[in-house]
C-alpha distance (Angstrom), angle and dihedral (degrees) to the residues before:
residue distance angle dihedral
X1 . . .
X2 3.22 . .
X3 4.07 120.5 .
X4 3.90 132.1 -122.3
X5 3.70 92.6 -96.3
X6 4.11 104.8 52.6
X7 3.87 124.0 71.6
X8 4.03 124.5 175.1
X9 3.93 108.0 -142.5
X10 3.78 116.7 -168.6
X11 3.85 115.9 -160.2
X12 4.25 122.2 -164.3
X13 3.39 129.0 -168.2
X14 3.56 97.6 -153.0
X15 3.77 118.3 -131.6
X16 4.15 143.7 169.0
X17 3.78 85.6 -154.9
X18 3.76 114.4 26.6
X19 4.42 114.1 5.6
X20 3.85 106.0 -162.7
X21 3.83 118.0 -158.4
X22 3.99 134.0 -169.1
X23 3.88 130.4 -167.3
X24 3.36 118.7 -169.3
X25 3.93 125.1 161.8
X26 3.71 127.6 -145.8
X27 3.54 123.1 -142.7
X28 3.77 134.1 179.8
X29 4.24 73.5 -17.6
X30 3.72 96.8 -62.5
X31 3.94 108.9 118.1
X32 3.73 120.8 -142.6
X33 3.71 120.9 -168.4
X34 4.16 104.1 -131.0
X35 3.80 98.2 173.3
X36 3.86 145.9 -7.2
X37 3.83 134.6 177.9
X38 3.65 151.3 130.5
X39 3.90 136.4 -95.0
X40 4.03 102.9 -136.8
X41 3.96 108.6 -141.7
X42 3.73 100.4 158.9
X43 4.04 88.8 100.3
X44 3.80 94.6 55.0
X45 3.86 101.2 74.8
X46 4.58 90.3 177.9
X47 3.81 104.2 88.2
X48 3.46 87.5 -150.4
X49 3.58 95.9 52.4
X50 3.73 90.3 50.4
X51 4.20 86.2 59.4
X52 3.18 85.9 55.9
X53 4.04 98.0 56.1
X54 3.64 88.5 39.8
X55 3.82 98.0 60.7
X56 3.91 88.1 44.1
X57 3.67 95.8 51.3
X58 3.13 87.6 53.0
X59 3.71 114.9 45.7
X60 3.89 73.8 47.0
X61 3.93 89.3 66.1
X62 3.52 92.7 39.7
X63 4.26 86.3 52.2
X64 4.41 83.3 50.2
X65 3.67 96.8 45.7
X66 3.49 114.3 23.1
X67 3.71 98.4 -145.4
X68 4.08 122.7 -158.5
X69 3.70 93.5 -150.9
X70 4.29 142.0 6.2
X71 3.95 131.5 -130.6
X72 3.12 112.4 -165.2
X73 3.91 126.7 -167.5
X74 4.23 104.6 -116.2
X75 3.84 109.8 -130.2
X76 3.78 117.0 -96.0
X77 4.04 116.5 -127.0
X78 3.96 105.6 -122.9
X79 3.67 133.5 162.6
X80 3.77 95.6 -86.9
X81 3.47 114.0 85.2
X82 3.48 97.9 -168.1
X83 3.67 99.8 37.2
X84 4.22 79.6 62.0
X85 3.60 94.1 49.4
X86 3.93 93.2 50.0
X87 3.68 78.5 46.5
X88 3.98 97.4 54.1
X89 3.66 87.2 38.8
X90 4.58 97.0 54.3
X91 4.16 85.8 42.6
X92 3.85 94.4 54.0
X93 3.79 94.7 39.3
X94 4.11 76.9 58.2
X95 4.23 90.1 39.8
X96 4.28 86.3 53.3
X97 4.02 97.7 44.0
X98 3.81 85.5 48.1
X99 4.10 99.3 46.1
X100 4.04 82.1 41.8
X101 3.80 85.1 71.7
X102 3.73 94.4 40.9
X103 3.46 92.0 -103.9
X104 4.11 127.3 157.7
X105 3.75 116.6 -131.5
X106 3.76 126.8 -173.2
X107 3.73 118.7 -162.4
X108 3.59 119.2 -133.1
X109 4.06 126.9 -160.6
X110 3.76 106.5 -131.0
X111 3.82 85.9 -124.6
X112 3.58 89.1 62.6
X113 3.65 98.0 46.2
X114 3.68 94.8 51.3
X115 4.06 91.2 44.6
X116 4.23 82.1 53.9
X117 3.66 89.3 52.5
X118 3.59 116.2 26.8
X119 3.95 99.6 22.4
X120 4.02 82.1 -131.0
X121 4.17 113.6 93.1
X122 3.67 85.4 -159.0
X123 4.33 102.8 54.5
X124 3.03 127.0 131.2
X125 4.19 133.1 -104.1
X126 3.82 78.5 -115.8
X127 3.68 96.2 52.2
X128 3.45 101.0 46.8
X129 3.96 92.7 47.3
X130 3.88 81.9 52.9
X131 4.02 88.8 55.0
X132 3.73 88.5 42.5
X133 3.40 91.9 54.3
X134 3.79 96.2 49.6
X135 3.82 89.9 52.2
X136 3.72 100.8 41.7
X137 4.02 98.4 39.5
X138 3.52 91.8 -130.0
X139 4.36 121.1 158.0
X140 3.90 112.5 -112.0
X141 3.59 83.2 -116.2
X142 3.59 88.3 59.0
X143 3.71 87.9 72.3
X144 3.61 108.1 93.4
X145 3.77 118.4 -129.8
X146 3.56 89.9 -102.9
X147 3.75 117.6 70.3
X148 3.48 90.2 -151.9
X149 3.63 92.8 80.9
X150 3.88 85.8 66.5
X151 4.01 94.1 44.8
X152 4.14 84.1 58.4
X153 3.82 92.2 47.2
X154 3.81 88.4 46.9
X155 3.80 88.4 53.7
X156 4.24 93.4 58.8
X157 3.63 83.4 39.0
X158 3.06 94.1 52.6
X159 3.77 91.1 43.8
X160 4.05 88.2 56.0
X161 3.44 93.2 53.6
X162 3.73 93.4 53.8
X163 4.00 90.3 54.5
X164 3.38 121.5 109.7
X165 3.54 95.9 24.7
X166 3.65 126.2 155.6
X167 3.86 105.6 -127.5
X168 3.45 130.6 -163.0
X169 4.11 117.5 -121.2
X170 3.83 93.7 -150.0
X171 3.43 123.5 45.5
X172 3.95 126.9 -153.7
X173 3.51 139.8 -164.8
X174 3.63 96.3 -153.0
X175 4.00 150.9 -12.7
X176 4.27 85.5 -86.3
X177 3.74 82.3 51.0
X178 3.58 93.5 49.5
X179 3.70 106.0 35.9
X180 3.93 81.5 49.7
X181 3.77 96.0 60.9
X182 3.68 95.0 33.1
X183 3.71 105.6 47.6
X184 3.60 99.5 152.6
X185 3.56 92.5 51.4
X186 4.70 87.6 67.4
X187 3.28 116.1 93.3
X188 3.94 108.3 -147.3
């Protein structure tokens, strides 16, 4: 059993070709990276078929590692409609395996996740495997071929980082929106 002060976060960069993953777990605050990988799909050429091995990989990761909560990268918009859709479709195949096992998931823009690691929204998958590497100790031929073993490990690093975080309850758009919902806060 696991005590008050250790959580297992899995990350996924969702893919119809290659799905990376990242586990790290998070003791007494102090991540340690316990597994990353890919999910292969380039062999199944059915879309729906691939769906289908993506939900089973990963409930079969979730079965290995037991994780307490799921980042998941947010699909990017690109020029290719469809490519986004089969996109949208692999990530919540991953989003429904996870919330089968009653498992939060928190949806990261990739922006976001590179800003977390690399300070730099616009990195590269090869800088923030570098940064990953730095903070996690790993070998360079650690990295798998893939760099989209990294992007998943980025995600539940991301996700760590994010922990802990004081959050506003009321979001605004700007100082007319919140001087409007907070008039007793403006000093006239």
């Amino acid at each position: 059993m696991k005590n008050q002060q250790e959580k297992i976060i899995l990350g996924i960069d969702p893919g119809t070709t290659i799905m990376g993953y990242g586990v790290i777990k998070v003791l007494d605050r102090k991540p340690q990276m316990i597994a990353m990988g890919v999910v292969d799909l380039r062999k199944i050429k059915n879309h729906y078929l691939k769906l289908r091995h993506i939900q089973e990989r990963v409930l079969s990761i979730i079965e290995s590692f037991l994780p307490d909560e799921l980042a998941i990268e947010a699909p990017f918009y690109g020029k290719n409609v469809q490519s986004m859709l089969k996109l949208g479709r692999a990530q919540g195949v991953a989003i429904a395996a996870a919330l089968g096992r009653d498992i939060p998931i928190t949806e990261y823009a990739p922006l976001k996740i590179k800003m977390a690691i690399t300070g730099s929204g616009s990195a590269s998958k090869e800088q923030v495997a570098g940064m990953l590497q730095h903070i996690f100790h790993f070998n360079e031929e650690d990295i798998p071929v893939s760099l989209d073993a990294t992007d998943g490990l980025a995600a539940a690093y991301c996700h760590f980082l994010q922990m802990d975080r004081p959050t506003s309850a009321k979001k605004y758009n700007s100082w007319k929106d919140f001087i409007s919902k907070n008039p007793n806060r403006v000093n006239k």
